[in-house]
C-alpha positions in Angstrom: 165.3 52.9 82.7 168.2 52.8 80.7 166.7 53.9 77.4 164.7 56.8 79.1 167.9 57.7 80.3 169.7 57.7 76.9 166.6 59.2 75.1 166.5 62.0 77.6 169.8 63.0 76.7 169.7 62.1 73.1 166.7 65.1 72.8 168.7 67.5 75.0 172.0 67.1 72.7 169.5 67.1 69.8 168.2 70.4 71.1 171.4 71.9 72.1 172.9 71.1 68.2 169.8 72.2 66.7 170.0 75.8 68.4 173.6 75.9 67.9 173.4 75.8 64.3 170.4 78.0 64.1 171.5 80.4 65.8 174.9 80.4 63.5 172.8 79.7 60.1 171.1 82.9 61.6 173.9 84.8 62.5 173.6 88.1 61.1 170.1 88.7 62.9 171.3 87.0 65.9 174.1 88.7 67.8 174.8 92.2 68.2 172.7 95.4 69.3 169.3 94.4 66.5 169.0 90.7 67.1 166.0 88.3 66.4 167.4 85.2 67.7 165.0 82.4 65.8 166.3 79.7 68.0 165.3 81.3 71.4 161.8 79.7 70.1 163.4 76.0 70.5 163.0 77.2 74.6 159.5 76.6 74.2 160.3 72.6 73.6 161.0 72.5 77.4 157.1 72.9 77.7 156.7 69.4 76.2 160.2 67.9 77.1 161.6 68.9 80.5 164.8 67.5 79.4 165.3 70.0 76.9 165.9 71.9 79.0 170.3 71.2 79.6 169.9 71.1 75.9 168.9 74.4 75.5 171.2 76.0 77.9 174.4 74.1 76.0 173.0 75.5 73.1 172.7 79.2 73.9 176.0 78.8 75.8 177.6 77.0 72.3 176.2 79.7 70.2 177.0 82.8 71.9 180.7 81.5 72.6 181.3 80.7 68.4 179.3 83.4 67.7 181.6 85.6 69.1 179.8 86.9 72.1 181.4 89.1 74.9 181.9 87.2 78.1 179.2 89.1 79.7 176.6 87.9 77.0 178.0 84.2 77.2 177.1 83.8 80.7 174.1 85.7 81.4 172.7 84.7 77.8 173.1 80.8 79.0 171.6 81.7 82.6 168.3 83.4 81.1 168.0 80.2 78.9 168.4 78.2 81.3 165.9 79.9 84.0 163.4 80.9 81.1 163.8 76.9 79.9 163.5 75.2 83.5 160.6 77.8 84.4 158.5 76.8 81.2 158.9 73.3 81.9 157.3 73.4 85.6 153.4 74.9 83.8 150.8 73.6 82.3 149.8 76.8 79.7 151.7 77.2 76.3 150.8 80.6 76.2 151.9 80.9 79.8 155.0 79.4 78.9 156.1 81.8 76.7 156.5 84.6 78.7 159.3 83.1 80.7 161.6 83.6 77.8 160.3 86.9 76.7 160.6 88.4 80.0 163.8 86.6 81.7 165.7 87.5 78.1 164.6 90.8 77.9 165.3 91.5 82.2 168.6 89.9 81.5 170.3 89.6 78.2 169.1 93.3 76.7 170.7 95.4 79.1 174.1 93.5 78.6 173.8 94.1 75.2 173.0 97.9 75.7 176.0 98.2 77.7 178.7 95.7 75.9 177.6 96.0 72.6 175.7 99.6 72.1 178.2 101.9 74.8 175.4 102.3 76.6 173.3 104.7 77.3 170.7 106.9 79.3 167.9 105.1 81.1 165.7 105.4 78.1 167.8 104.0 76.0 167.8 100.4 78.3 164.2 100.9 78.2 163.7 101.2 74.4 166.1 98.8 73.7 164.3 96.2 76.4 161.3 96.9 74.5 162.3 96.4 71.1 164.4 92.9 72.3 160.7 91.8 74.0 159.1 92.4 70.6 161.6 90.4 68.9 161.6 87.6 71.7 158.3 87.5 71.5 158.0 86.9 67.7 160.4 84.2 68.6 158.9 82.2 71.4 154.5 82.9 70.0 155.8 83.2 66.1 158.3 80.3 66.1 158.2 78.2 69.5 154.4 77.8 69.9 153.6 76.5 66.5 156.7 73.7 66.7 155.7 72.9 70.0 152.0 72.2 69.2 153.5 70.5 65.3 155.7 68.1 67.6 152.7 67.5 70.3 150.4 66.6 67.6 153.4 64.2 66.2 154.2 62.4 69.6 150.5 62.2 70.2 150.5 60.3 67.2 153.5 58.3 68.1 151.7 57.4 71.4 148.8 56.3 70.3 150.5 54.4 67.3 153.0 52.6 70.1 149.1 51.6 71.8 148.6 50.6 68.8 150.3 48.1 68.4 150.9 46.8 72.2 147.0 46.2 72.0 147.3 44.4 68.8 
């Protein structure tokens, strides 16, 4: 019980570093009114580890605070995260999955950026703007998440049956 404890939260600090410093590395394309935020892919790992899932929100929440991000974006960045993690976690479809982050980002993070970050605007500026963040969520999550989630499935499928392996032998 003990080491599923400590490897639980060795992945979720492992996630929550690794989308920290992508989302820095990334930095110019992932803050501010045009971002494509690479790392928001990384939410998809909560589909194969539910304890990914702290890791994820620590992450979002590190990045947008050294990033720079307005209060506003901090905290309603890290919730959307964190509900579009936890929510991806609890089904059974990859593809299914992936529209947590998509829509719970785009419902939640794009108008704050809109209004913080653009001056706002008239109602279809929200909705072109939402529209244009879902696109680039969505390249995110199907373009970047899916592949690594079924690239680390494939490996811990692997690990599993190796760890058989060599209990049966």
């Amino acid at each position: 019980m003990k080491n599923n404890t400590i490897r639980r939260i060795t992945v979720s600090a492992v996630i929550a570093a690794v989308y920290t410093a992508l989302t820095l590395l990334m930095q110019p394309i992932a803050f501010g009114a045009a971002q494509i935020r690479l790392s928001e892919g990384l939410t998809m790992m909560a589909f194969v580890f539910p304890e990914a899932v702290p890791g994820l929100a620590i992450g979002c929440f590190l990045a947008n605070l050294l990033g720079g991000g307005v209060l506003a974006d901090i905290i309603i960045g890290t919730l959307a995260t964190l509900l579009a993690a936890f929510m991806s976690s609890r089904v059974k479809n990859i593809w299914i999955a992936g529209l947590f982050p998509v829509l719970l980002n785009t419902a939640m993070v794009a108008p704050v950026i809109v209004y913080y970050y653009m001056g706002g605007g008239s109602f279809w500026v929200y909705l072109g703007y939402m529209a244009i963040f879902a696109l680039c969520e969505a390249f995110s999550v199907y373009a970047v998440g899916v592949p690594l989630v079924q690239a680390v499935s494939k490996v811990r499928l692997g690990m599993n049956n190796s760890d058989k392996a060599r209990k049966d032998g």
